[in-house]
N, C-alpha and C positions, 0 to 999 in steps of 0.2 A: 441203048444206054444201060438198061438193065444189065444183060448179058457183059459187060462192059465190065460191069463192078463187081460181077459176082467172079469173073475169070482175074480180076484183082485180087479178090478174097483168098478166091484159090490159091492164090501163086504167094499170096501175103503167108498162107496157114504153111502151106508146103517148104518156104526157107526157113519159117520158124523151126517146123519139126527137125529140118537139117544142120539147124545149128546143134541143137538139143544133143543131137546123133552124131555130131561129130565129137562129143566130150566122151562119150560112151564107146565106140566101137571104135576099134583101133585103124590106125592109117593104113594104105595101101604100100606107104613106105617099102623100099624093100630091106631086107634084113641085113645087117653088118656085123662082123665078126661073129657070128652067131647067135645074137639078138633077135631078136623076134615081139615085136609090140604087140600087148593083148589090152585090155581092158582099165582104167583105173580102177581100183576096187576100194577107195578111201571114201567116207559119205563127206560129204559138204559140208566147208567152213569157210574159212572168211580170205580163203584164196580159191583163184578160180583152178578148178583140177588142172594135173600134169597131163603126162606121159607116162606110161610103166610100157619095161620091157622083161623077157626070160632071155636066160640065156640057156641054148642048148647045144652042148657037145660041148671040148674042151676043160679048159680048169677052170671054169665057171659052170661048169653043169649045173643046172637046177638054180642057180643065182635070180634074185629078180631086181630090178635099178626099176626106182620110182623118183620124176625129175619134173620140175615145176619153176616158174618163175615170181616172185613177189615183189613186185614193184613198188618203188617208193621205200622200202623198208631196211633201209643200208644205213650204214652211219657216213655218207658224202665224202668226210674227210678221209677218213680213214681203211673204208673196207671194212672186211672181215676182219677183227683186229687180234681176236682168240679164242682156244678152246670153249671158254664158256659161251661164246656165241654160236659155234659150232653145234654146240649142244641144245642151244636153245631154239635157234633157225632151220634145222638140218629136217626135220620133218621124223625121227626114229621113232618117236612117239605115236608115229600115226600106226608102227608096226605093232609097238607095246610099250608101254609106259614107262615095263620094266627094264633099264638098258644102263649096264655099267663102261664107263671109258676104259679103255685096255691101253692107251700106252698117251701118251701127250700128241699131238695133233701133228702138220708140217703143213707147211707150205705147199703150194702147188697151183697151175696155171694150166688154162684150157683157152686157148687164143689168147684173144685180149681181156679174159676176165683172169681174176686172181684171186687167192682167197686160201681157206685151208681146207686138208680132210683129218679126221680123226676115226680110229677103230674104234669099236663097240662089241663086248659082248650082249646077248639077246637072251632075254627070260621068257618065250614064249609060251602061249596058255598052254597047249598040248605037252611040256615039259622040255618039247626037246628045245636045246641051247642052237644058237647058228650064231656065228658071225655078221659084224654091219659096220659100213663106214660110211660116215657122214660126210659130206659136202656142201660149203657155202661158197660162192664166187660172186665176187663183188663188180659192178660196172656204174661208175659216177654212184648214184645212189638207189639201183638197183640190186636185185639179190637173184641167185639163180641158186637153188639149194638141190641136191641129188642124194638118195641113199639107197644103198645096197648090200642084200643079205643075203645069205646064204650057208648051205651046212662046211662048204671047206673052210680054208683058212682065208683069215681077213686081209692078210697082206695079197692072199691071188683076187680075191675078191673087188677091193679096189685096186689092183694093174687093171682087173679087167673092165669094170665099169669106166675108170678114166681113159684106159684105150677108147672106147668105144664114143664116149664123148667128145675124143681129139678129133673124131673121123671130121668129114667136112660137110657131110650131110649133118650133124648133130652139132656142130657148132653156128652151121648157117639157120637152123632151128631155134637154136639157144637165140641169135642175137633177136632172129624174127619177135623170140617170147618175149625177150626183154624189151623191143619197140613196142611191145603193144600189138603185134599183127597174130 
């Protein structure tokens, strides 16, 4: 009986560590459009970590898309209803504080979610500027928020990020985040 409980314990400690390990080390996934998932690198707040990916080769070179889901956090009727939500939901903050809007926001759709993106330029601490675009997508009164930065230009930056999220691997992801699984 002993032996019993302690091979319990065991296997209780060991899915523990493996959930832990699963927010940290990147999936086996395999790579799309040139994407490549590494590590979240944000510390912990009051959402459970994303996904981050790089992008290498193409006109995304050097790009990184960092994507999470926030449940509950939607305004039900309406969606993502504008820029300033954009701004406030979109996570750019987590890169730098410092982040000016470059042009008014637009529309845009990834399956059945909907919502907007908006440009940003970036004040990062090492001086150098990069471009980012922010993403909110709404579903009943969930939020799926994406951002993406990099040193080219903001308009190739987000083609590339939202390409990458139309795929059908990252949208059957996206809904998995948004259930809860």
């Amino acid at each position: 009986m002993r032996r019993a409980a302690t091979i319990a314990v065991t296997l209780i400690a060991l899915g523990a560590s493996g959930v832990g390990a699963y927010q940290l080390a990147p999936s086996s996934a395999p790579p799309s459009a040139g994407w490549r998932e590494t590590a979240w690198p944000f510390p912990r707040d009051g959402w459970p970590a994303g996904r981050a990916f790089r992008c290498e080769g193409g006109a995304c070179d050097g790009a990184e898309l960092y994507l999470r889901a926030k449940r509950g956090f939607c305004n039900c009727e309406s969606g993502v209803a504008d820029d300033d939500e954009v701004d406030r939901v979109a996570d750019i903050d987590l890169i730098t504080p410092r982040f000016t809007a470059t042009a008014q926001g637009e529309v845009v759709h990834v399956g059945e979610l909907r919502g907007r993106a908006r440009r940003y330029d970036l004040a990062i601490h090492d001086g150098a500027g990069r471009a980012a675009v922010g993403v909110a997508l709404s579903r009943r009164c969930d939020l799926f928020v994406a951002v993406a930065q990099g040193r080219g230009d903001a308009g190739a930056v987000q083609h590339a990020a939202l390409a990458f999220l139309k795929t059908r691997e990252m949208r059957t992801w996206m809904t998995a985040a948004l259930d809860g699984n």
